[in-house]
N, CA, C and O of each residue as an XYZ file, in Angstrom:
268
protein
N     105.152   -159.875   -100.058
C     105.839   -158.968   -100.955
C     107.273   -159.456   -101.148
O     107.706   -160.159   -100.235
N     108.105   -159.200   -102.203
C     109.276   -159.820   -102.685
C     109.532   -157.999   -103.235
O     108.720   -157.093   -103.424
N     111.072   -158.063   -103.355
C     111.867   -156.824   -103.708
C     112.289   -157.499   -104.818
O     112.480   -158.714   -104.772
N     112.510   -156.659   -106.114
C     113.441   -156.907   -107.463
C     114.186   -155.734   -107.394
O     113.845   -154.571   -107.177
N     115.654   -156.432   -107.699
C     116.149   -154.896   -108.334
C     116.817   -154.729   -109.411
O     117.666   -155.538   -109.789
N     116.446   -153.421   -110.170
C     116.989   -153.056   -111.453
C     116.954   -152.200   -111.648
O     116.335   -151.260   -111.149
N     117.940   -152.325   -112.828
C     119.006   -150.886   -113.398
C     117.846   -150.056   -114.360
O     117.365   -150.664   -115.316
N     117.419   -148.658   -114.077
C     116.591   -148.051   -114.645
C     117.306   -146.904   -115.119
O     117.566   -145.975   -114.355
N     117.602   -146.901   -116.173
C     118.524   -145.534   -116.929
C     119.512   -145.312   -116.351
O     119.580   -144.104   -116.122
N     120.655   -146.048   -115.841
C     121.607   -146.214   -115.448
C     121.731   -146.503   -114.016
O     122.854   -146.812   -113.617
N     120.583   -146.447   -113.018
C     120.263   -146.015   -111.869
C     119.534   -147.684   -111.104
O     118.669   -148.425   -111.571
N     120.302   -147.787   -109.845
C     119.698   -148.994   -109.521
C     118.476   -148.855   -108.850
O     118.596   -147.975   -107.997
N     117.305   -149.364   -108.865
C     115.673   -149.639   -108.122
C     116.292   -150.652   -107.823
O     117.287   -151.293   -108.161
N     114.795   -150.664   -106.501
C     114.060   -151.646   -105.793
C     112.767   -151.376   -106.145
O     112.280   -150.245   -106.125
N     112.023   -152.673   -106.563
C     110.499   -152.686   -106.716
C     109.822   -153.977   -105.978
O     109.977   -155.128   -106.387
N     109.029   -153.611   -104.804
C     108.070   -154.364   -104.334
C     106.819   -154.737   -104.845
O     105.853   -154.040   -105.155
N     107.003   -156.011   -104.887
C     105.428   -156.615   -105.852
C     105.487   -157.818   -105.515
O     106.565   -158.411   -105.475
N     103.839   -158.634   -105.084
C     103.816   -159.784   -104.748
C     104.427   -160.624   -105.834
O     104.715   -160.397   -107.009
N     104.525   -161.648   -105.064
C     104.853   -162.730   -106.081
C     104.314   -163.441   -107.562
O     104.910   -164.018   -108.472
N     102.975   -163.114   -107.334
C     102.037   -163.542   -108.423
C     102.519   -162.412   -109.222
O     102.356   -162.846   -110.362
N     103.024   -161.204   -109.345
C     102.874   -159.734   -110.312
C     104.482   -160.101   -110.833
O     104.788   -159.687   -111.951
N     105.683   -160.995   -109.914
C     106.552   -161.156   -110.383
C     107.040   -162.077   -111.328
O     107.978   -162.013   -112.123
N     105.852   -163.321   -110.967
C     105.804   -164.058   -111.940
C     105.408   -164.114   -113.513
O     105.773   -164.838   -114.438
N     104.139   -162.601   -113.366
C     103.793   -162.387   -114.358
C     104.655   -162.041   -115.322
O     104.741   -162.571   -116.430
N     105.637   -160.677   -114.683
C     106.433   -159.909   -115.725
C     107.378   -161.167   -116.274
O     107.677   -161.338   -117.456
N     107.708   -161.854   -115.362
C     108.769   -163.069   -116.169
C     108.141   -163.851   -117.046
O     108.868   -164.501   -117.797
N     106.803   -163.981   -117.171
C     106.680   -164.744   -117.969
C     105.840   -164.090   -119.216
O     105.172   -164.736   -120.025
N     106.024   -162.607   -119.196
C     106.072   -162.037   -120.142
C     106.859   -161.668   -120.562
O     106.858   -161.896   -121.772
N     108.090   -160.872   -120.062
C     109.341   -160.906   -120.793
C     109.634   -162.223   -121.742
O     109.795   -162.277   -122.961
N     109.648   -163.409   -120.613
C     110.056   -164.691   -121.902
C     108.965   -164.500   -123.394
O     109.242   -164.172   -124.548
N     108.178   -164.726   -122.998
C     107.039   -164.594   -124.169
C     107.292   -163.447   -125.413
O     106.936   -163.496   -126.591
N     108.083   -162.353   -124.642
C     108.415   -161.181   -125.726
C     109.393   -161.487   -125.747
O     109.931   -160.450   -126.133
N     110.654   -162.630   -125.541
C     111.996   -162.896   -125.240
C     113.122   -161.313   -125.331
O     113.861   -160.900   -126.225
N     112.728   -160.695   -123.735
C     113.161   -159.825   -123.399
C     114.126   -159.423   -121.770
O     113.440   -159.777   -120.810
N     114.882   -159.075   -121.527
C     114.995   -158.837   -120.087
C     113.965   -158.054   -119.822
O     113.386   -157.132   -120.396
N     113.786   -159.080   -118.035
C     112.836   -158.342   -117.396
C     113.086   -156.671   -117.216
O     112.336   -155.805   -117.668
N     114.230   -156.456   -116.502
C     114.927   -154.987   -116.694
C     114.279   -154.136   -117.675
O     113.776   -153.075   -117.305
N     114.229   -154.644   -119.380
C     113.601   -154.093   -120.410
C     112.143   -153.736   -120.035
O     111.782   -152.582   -119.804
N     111.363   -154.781   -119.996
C     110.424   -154.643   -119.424
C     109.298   -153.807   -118.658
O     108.106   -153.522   -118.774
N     110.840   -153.488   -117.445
C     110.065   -152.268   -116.527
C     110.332   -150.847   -117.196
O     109.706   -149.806   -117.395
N     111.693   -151.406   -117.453
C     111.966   -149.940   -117.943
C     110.767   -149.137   -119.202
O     110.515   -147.935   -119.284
N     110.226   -150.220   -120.023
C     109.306   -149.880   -120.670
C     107.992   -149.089   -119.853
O     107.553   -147.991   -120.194
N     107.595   -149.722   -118.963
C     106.910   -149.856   -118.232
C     107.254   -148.690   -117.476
O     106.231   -148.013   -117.578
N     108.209   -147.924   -116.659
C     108.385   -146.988   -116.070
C     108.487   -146.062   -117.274
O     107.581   -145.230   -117.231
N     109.219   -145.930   -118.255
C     109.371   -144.929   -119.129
C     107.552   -143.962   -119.593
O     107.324   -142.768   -119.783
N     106.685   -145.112   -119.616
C     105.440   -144.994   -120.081
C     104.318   -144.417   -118.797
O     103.230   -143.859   -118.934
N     104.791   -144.658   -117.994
C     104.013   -144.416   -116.931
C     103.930   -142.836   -116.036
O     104.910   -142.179   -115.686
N     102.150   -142.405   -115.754
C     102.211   -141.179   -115.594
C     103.101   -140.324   -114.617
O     103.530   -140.957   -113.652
N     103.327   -139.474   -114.669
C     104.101   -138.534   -113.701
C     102.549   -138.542   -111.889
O     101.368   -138.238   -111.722
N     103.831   -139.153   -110.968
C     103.609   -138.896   -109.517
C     102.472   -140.544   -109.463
O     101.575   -140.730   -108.641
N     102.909   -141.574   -110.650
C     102.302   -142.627   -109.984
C     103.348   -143.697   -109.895
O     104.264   -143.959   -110.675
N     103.003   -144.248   -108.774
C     104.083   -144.770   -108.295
C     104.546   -146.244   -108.834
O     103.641   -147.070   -108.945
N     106.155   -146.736   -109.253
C     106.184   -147.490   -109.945
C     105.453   -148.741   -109.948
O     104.845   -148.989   -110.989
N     105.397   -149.416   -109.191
C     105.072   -150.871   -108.589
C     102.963   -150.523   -108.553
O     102.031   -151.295   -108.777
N     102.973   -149.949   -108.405
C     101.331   -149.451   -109.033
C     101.166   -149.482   -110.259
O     100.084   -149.874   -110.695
N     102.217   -149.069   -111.148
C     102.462   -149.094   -112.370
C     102.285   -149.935   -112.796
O     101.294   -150.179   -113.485
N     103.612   -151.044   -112.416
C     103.413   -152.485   -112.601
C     102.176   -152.982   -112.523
O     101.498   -153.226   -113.521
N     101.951   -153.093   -111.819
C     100.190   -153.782   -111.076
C      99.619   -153.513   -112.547
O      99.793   -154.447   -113.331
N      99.206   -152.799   -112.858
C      98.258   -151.992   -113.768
C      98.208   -152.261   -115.279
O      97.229   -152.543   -115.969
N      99.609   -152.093   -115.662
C     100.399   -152.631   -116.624
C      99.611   -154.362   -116.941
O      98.836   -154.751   -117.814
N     100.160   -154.942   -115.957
C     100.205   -156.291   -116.099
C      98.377   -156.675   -116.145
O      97.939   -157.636   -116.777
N      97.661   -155.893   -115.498
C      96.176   -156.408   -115.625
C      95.594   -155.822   -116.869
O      94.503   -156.196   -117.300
N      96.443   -154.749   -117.546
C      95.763   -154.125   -119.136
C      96.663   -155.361   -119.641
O      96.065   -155.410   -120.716
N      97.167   -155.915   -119.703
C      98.385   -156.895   -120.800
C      97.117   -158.510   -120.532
O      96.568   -158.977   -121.530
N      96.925   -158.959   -119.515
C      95.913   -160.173   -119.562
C      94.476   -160.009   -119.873
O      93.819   -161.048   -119.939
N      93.688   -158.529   -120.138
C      92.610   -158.165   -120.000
C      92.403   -158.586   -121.905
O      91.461   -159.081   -122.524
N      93.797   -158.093   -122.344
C      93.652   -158.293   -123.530
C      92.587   -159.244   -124.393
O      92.644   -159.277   -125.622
């Protein structure tokens, strides 16, 4: 597991996610040429009430390659 951290609506996180899930978002941000930051924040903004972020992530990223 690896920690990222970022500014989420003004507010600093920590998000734990293996390495393979971190690589992903970066190399989707580039692909959407976006900050990663943007990214989650998309990604947290969208995501249901009482699930937890970095689950989020996970989830996110396997509907985005399933494509």
């Amino acid at each position: 597991m690896k920690k990222i951290s970022v500014s989420l609506s003004g507010h600093q996180t920590s998000i734990s996610l293996e390495p393979e899930f971190i690589s992903a978002l970066q190399e989707i941000a580039k692909t959407h040429s976006i900050p990663i930051a943007r990214l989650i924040g998309e990604i947290d903004a969208n995501r249901k009430i009482g699930v937890n972020l970095s689950s989020a992530i996970r989830v996110w990223i396997l509907n985005y390659f399933s494509k």
